[in-house]
C-alpha positions in Angstrom: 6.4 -34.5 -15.8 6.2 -33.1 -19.2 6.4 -29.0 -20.3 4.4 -28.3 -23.7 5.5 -25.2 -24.8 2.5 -24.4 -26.6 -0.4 -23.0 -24.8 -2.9 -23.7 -27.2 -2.2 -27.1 -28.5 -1.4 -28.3 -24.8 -5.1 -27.4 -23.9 -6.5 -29.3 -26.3 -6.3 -32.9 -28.3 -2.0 -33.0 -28.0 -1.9 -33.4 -23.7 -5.2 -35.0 -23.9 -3.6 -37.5 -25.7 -0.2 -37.7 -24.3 -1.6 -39.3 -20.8 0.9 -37.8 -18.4 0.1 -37.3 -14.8 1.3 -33.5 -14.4 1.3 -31.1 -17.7 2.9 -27.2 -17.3 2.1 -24.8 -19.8 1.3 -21.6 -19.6 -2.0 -19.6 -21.1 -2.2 -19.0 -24.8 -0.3 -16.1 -25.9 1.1 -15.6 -22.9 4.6 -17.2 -23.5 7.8 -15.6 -21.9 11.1 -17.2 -22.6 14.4 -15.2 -21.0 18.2 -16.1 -19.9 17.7 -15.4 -16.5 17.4 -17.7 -13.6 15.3 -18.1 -10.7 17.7 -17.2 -8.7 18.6 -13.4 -10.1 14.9 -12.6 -10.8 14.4 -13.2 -7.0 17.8 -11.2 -6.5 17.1 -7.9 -8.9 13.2 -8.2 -9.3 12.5 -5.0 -7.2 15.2 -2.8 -9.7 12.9 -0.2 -10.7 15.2 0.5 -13.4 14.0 -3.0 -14.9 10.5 -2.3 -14.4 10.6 1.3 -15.6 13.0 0.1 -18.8 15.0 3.5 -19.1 12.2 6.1 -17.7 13.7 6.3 -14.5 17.8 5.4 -15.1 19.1 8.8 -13.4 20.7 10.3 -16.7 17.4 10.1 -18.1 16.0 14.0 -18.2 12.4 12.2 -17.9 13.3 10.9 -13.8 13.4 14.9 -13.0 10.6 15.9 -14.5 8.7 12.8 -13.1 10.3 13.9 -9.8 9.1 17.3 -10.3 5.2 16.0 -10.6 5.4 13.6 -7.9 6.5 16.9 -5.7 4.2 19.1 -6.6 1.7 16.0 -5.7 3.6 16.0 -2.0 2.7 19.6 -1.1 -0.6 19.6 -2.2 -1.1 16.8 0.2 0.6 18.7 2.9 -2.7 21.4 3.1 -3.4 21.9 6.5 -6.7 22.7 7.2 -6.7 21.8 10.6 -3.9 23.7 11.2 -2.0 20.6 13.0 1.5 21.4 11.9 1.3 18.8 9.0 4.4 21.1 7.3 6.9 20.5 10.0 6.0 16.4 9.3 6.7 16.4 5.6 9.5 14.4 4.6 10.6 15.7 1.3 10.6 13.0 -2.0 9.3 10.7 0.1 6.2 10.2 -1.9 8.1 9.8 -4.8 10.3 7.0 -3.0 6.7 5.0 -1.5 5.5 5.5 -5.0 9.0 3.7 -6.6 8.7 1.0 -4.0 5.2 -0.1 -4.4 5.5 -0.3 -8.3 8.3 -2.5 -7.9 6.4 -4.8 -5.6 4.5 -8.0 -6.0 2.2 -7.8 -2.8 1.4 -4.5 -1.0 0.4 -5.1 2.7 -2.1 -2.1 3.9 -3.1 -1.7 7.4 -5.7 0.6 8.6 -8.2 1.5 11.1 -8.5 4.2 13.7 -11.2 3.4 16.4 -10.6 7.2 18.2 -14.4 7.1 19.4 -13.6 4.4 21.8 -15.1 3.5 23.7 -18.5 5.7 22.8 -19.7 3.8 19.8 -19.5 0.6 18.7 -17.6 0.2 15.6 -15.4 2.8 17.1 -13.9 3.6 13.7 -13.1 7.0 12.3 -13.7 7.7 8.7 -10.6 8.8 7.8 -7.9 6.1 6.4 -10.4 3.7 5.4 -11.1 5.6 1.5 -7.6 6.2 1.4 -7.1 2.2 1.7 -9.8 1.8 -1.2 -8.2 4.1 -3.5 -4.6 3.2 -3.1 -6.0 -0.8 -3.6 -7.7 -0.3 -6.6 -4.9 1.3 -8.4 -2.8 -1.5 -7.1 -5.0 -4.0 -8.6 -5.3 -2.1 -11.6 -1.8 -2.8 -11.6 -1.5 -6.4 -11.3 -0.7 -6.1 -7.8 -2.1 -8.5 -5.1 -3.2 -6.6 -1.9 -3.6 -7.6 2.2 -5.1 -5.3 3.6 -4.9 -5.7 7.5 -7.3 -4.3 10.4 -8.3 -6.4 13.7 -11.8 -7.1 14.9 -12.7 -3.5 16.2 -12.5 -2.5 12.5 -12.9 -5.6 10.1 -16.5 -5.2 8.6 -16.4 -1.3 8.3 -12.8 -2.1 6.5 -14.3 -5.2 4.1 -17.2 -3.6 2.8 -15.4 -0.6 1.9 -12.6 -3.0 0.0 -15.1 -5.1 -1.4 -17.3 -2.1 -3.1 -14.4 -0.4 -4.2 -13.3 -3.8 -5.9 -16.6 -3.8 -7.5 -16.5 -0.2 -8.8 -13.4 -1.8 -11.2 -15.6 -3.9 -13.0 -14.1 -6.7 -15.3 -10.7 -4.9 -14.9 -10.8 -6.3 -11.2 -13.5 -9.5 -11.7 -12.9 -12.3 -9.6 -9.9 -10.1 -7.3 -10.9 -11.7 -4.2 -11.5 -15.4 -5.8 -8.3 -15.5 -7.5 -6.4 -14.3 -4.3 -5.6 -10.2 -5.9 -7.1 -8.7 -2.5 -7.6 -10.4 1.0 -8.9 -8.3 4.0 -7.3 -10.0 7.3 -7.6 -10.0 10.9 -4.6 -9.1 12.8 -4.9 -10.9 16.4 -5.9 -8.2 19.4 -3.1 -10.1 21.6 -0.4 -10.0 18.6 1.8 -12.4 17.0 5.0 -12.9 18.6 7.9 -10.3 16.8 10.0 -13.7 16.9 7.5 -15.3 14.8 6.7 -12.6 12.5 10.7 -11.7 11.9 11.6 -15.7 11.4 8.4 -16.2 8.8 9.5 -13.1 6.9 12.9 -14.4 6.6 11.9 -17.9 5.7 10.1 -16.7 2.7 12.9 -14.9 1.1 13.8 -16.4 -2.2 10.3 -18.4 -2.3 8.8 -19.0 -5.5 5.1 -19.1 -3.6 5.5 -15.5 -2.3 3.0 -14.0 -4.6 0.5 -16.6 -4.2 -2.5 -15.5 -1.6 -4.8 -17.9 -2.8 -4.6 -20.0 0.0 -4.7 -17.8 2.9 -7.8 -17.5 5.2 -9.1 -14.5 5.7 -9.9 -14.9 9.3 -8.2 -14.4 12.7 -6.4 -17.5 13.6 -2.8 -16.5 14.3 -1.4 -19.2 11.7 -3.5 -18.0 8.8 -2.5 -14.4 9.3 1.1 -15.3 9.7 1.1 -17.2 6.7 -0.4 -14.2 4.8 1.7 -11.6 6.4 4.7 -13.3 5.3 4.3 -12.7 1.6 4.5 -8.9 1.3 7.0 -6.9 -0.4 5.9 -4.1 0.9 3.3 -2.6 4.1 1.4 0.6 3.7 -0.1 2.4 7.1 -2.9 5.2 6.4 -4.1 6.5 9.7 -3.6 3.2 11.8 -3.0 4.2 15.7 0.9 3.8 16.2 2.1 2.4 19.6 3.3 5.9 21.8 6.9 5.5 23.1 5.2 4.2 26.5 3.7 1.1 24.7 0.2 2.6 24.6 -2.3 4.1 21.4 -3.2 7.7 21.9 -5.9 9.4 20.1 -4.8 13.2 19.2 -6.7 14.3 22.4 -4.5 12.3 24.3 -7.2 10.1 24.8 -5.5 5.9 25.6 -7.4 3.3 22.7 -5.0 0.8 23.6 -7.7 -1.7 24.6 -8.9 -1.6 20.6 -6.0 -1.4 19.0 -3.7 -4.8 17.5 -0.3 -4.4 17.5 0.6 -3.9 13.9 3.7 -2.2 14.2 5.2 -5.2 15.3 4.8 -6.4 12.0 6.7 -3.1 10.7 9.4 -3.5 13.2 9.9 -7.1 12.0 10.1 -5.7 8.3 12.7 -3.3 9.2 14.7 -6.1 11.3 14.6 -8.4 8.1 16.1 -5.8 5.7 18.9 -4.7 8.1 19.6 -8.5 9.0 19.7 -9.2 5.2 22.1 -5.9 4.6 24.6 -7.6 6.9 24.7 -10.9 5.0 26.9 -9.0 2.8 25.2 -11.1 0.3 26.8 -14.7 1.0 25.1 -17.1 -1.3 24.6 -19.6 0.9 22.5 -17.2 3.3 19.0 -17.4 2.1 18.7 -13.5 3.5 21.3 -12.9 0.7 18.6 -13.4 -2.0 16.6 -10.1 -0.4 16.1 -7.4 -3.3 17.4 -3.9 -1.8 13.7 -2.8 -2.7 11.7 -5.6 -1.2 9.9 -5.0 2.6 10.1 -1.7 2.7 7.1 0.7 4.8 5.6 3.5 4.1 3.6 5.8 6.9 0.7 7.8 6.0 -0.9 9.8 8.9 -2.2 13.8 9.4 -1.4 14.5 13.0 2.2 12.3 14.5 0.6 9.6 16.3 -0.1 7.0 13.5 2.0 4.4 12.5 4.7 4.8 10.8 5.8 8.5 11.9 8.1 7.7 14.3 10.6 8.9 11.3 9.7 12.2 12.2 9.3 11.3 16.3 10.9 15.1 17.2 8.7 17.4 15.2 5.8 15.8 16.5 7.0 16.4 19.8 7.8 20.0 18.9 4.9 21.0 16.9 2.0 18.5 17.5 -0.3 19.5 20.5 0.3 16.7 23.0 3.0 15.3 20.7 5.4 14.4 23.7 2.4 11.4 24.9 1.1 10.9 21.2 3.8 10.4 19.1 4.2 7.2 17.4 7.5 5.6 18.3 7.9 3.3 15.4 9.6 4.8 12.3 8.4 3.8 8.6 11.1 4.2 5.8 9.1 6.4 3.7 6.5 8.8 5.8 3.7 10.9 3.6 2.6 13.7 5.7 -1.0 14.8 4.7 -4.0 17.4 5.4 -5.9 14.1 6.0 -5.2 10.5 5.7 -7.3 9.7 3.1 -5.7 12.3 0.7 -2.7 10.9 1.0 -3.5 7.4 0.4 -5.1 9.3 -2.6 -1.4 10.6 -3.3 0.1 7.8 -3.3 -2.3 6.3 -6.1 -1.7 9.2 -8.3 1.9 8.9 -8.1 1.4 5.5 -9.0 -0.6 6.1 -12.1 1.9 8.7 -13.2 4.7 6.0 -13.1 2.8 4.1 -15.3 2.5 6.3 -17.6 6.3 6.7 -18.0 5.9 3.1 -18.2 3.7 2.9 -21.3 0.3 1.9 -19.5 -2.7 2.7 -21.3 -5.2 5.5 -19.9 -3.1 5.7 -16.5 -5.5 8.5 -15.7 -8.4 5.9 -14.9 -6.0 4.1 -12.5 -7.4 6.6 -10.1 -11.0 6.7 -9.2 -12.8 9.5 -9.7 -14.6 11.8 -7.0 -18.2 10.2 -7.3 -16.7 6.6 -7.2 -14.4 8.0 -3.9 -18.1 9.4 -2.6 -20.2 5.9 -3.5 -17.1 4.3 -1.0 -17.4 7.1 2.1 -20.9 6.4 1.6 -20.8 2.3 2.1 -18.0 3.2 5.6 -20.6 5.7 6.8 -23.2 2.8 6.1 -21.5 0.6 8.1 -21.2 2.8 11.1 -17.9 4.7 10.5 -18.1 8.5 11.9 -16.2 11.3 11.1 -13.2 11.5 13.8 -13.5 15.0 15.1 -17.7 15.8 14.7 -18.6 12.2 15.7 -21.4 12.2 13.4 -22.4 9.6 10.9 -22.2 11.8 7.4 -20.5 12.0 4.7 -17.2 13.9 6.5 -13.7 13.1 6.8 -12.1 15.3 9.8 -14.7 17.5 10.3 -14.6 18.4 6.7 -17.6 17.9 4.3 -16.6 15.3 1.6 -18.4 17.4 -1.2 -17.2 20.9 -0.5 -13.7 20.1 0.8 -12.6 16.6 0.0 -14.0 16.9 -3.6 -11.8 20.2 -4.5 -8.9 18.8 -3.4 -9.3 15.7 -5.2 -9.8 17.6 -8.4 -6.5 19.5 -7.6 -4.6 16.1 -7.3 -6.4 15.1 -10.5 -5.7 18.3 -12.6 -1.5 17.4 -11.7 -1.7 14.0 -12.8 -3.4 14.4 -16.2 -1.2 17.5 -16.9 1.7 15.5 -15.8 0.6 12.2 -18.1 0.6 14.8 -20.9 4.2 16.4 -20.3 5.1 12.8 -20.0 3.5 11.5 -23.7 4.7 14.5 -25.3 8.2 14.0 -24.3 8.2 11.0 -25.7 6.4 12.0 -28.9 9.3 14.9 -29.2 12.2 13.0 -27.9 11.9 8.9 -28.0 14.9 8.3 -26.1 13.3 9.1 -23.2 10.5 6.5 -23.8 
């Protein structure tokens, strides 16, 4: 084989000319030489201190200040009004902490999907979680981030249509996502995958050079393909996905059992968790492949507004204590980071926010419209109502998220989140303008 080191010549008469089988380059000005191996990218590549340059290095006065805004973000998430108890679930900085991982990560796994109007209509899905999805994806994509978002059956066309129009609404910023492999919606199998399989295809991927690439993976149900998929994340986001109870069963907040709808996903946490405490003990031996692991790298992150979605098993005994029912409902499996939120949706909405605001310590450009707006938010509710989503606690097909209307509730508090984020942005490129050591 033969590298050209010039993208331009290589594409034209030069490897034309030189006959070889297999030619490398790389697109034209989009060379990158460095002194670092392989190896210790894989190691270090989740360092948010590399990815952030010195915004976030913890003598910088720019990492409180960033802290600061990512905290006001987390209690204005944490309005209540359903008046569930969401306060008692709020796990302090832990937005900021989901945020930190998820820059740092090549592929984000986000699982949704909460059919609570089982087994009255047919899709059984609630509203709420799916717009969260949307919004937290397109800010990934924005960016560079490839997404697999992961539902079963019970939920899958509600869940693609709403991925695939909010994919749209990024024009050419997002063109050709799901072609090129950027997004992939997939079906997690209603009997499971093994937790053997799922821990041992994780670990087997650790230190691959491939683990970005999702080109290849079909988007369909067939155990193998999903597996194959599932094994590339850095990272798996829940927002309002049923978690399993402590007596193996899903629970709606009525106490109501889903089970019969629901895939077991938090398997696929469990085995996340099991790598990363498995790699810890390697103790980093070179020759143990788990030893290549980034301290960042498959970490999960629960989003949920009442203690019995996955992921807030990290706060298991205040749902017990405060959650009406909490003792039957409360999901058993524990995420590492837990957003607590009035609704789902807001705080997938949170999350993206926080995102945009560590790219703009980062130097992005406009990292306001990494966010979408409220009317681009509305156009997505409006494609999951379309395809037969209801609100969760009115049951009705409109444009509601928890028995709240989307325009006189949802819209207000999406401005709110906004209003933090672009004052935040300014603090942030003022700082720098004042003081560019911090930049």
């Amino acid at each position: 084989p033969l590298f050209w080191a010039c993208g331009v010549t290589s594409s034209q008469a030069a490897a034309a000319a030189a006959s070889v089988p297999l030619c490398i380059t790389h697109s034209p000005g989009c060379m990158f030489v460095c002194d670092v191996t392989e190896d210790e990218v894989v190691r270090h590549s989740n360092s948010l201190e590399l990815s952030l340059a010195s915004s976030l290095v913890p003598d910088n006065p720019l990492l409180g200040e960033l802290q600061a805004a990512v905290g006001e973000m987390e209690r204005l998430l944490a309005n209540d009004p359903g008046q569930r108890g969401i306060a008692h679930l709020v796990q302090e900085g832990d937005l900021f902490a989901a945020a930190r991982t998820l820059y740092g990560a090549d592929v984000v796994g986000i699982t949704t999907g909460f059919p609570c109007l089982y087994p009255d209509f047919s899709p059984p899905t609630e509203t709420d979680g799916i717009l969260g999805t949307v919004l937290l994806t397109s800010t990934l994509l924005l960016l560079g981030k490839r997404v697999l978002v992961i539902t079963e059956d019970t939920n899958y066309t509600v869940v693609r249509e709403a991925v695939r129009h909010g994919v749209a609404l990024l024009g050419t910023a997002a063109a050709g996502s799901e072609e090129n492999g950027m997004v992939r919606v997939v079906r997690y199998p209603m009997e499971g995958i093994d937790p053997g399989h799922l821990q041992s295809s994780l670990e087997q991927r650790v230190g691959g050079i491939d683990c970005r690439d999702l080109r290849s993976v079909y988007p369909g149900g067939e155990e193998g393909g999903v597996v194959e998929a599932l094994a590339r994340l850095d990272a798996l986001v829940a927002i309002e996905r049923s978690g399993r109870a402590a007596d193996g069963r899903y629970y709606t907040m009525s106490g109501k059992d889903i089970t019969p709808v629901v895939a077991p996903v938090d398997d696929l946490m469990a085995a996340m968790g099991a790598v990363r405490a498995r790699a810890a003990r390697c103790g980093g031996g070179a020759s143990d492949r788990l030893a290549m692991l980034a301290p960042g790298r498959l970490r999960t992150i629960g989003i949920g507004d009442g203690g019995n979605e996955l992921g807030m098993g990290k706060a298991r005994e205040s749902v017990v204590v405060h959650i009406p029912r909490g003792q039957q409902i409360a999901c058993d499996t524990a995420a590492d980071y837990l957003i607590a939120a009035g609704t789902s949706d807001w705080g997938g909405d949170g999350l993206a926010a926080a995102l945009a605001l560590l790219a703009a310590a980062d130097h992005w450009l406009d990292p306001a419209s990494m966010v979408l707006s409220y009317s681009q938010a509305a156009s997505v509710l409006e494609v999951i109502v379309q395809n037969g989503a209801r609100d969760g606690i009115t049951k009705q097909l409109a444009m509601s998220v928890d028995g709240m209307d989307f325009e006189k509730e949802h819209r207000a508090q999406m401005g709110l989140l906004r209003d933090i984020l672009e004052t935040s942005i300014r603090m942030i490129q003022n700082r720098k303008a004042v003081c560019p050591t911090t930049a």
